[in-house]
C-alpha beads as a LAMMPS data file, in Angstrom:
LAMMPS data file: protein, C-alpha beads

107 atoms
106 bonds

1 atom types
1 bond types

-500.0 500.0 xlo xhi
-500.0 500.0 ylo yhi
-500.0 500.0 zlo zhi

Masses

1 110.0

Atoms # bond

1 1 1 0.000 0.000 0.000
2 1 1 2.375 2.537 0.621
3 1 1 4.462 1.927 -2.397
4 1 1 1.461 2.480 -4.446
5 1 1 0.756 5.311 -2.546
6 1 1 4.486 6.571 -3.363
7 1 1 4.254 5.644 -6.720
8 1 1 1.002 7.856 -7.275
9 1 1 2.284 10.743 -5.452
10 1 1 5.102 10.780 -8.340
11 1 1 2.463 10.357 -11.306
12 1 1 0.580 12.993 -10.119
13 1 1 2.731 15.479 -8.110
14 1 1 6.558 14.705 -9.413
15 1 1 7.887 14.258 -6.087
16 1 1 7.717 11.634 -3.212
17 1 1 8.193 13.763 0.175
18 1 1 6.409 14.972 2.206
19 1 1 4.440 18.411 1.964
20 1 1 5.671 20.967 4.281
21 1 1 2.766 21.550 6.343
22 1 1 1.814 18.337 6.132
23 1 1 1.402 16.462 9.533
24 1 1 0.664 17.714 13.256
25 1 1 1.063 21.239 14.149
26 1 1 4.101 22.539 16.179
27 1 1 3.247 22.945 19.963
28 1 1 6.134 26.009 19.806
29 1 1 7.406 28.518 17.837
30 1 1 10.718 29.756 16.741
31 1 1 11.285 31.944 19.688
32 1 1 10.404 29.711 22.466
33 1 1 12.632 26.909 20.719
34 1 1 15.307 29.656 20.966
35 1 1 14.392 30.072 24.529
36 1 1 14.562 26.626 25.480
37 1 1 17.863 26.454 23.411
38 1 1 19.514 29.473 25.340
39 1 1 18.318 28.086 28.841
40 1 1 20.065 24.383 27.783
41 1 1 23.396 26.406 26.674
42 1 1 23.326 28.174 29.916
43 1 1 23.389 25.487 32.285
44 1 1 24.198 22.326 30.636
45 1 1 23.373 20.408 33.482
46 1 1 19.730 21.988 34.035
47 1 1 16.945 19.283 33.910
48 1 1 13.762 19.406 31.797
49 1 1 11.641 20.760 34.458
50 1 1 13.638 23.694 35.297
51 1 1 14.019 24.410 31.469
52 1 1 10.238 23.894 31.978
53 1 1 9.853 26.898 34.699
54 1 1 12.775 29.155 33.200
55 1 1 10.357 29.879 29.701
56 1 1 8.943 32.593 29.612
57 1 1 5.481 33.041 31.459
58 1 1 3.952 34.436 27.791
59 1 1 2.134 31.192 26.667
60 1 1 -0.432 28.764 28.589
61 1 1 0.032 25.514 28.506
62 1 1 4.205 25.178 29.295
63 1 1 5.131 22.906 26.939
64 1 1 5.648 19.858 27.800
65 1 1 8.703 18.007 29.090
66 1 1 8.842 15.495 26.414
67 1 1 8.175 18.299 23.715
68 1 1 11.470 20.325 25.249
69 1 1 13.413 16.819 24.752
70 1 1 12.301 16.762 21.480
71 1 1 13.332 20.704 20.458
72 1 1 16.888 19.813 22.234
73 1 1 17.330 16.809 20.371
74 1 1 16.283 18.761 17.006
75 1 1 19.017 21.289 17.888
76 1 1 21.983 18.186 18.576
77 1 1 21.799 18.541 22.568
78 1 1 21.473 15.054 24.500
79 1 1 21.103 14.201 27.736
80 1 1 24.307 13.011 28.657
81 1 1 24.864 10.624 32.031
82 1 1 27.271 11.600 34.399
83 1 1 30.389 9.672 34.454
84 1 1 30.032 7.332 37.503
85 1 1 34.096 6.831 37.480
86 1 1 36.804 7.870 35.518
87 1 1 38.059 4.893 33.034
88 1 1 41.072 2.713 34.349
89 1 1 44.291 3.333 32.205
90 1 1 46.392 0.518 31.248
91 1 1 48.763 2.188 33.267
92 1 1 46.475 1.962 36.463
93 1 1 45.147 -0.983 36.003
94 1 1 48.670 -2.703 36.389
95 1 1 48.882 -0.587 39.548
96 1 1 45.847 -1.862 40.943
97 1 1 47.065 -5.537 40.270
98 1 1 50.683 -5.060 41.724
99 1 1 48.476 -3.575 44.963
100 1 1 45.904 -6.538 45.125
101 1 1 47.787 -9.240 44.667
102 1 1 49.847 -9.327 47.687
103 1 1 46.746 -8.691 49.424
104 1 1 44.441 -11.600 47.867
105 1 1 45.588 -14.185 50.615
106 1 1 45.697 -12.206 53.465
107 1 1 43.784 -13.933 55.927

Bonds

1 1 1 2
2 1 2 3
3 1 3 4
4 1 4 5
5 1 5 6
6 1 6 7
7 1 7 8
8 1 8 9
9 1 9 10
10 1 10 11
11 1 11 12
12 1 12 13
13 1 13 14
14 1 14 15
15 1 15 16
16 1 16 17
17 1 17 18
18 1 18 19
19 1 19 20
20 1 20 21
21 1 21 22
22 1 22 23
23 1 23 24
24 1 24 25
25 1 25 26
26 1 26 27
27 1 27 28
28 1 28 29
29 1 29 30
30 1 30 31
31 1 31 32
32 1 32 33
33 1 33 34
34 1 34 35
35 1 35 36
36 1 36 37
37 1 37 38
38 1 38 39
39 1 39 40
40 1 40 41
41 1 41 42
42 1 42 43
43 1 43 44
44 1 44 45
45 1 45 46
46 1 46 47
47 1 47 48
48 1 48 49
49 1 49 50
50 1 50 51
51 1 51 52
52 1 52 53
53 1 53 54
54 1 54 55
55 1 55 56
56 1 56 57
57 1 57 58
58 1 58 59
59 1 59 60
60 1 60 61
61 1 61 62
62 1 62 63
63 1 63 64
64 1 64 65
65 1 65 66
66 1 66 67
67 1 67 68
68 1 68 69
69 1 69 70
70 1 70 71
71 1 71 72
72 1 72 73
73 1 73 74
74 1 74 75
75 1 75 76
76 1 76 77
77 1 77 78
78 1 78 79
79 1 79 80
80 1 80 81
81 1 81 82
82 1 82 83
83 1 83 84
84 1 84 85
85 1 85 86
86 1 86 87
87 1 87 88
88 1 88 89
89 1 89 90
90 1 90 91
91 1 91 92
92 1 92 93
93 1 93 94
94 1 94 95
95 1 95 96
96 1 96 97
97 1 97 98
98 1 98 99
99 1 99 100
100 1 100 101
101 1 101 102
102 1 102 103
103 1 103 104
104 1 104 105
105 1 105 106
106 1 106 107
């Protein structure tokens, strides 16, 4: 079905993409995706519901969390998970091995 669908859209129209316009309206506009840009860039460890209160107060409803995710994502930011440890080096992992293996039978 949706290769014939494809496949008429090019008989009739010349193209195969998708109109622009086409599809569910934005929930934001330009300037509050700027705004939720600027607040990300500010403090890149802010989470989405402080981005959330730090929009402006011009617009009822706040968009959503999920819809801020997606204008971050649009723009190349990620959430990004804290490093839990810094990565063993070759280097200190022979350290660590020279220390522990004296130790293994100390009982």
């Amino acid at each position: 079905m949706v290769v014939a669908r494809c496949w008429q859209q090019w008989i009739t129209e010349g193209r195969v993409y998708r109109r622009r316009g086409s599809g569910r309206p934005r929930n934001t506009n330009d300037r509050e995706d700027r705004a939720i840009r600027r607040v990300a860039t500010s403090a890149p460890t802010t989470s989405l519901a402080s981005i959330q209160r730090h929009l402006p107060p011009s617009r009822h409803p706040v968009p959503s969390r999920e819809t801020i995710r997606r204008r971050l994502t649009e723009v190349g930011l990620r959430s990004r998970r804290p490093l839990r440890r810094l990565p063993l080096t070759p280097h200190h992992r022979q350290c660590r091995l020279d220390f522990c293996r004296p130790r293994a039978t100390w009982v």
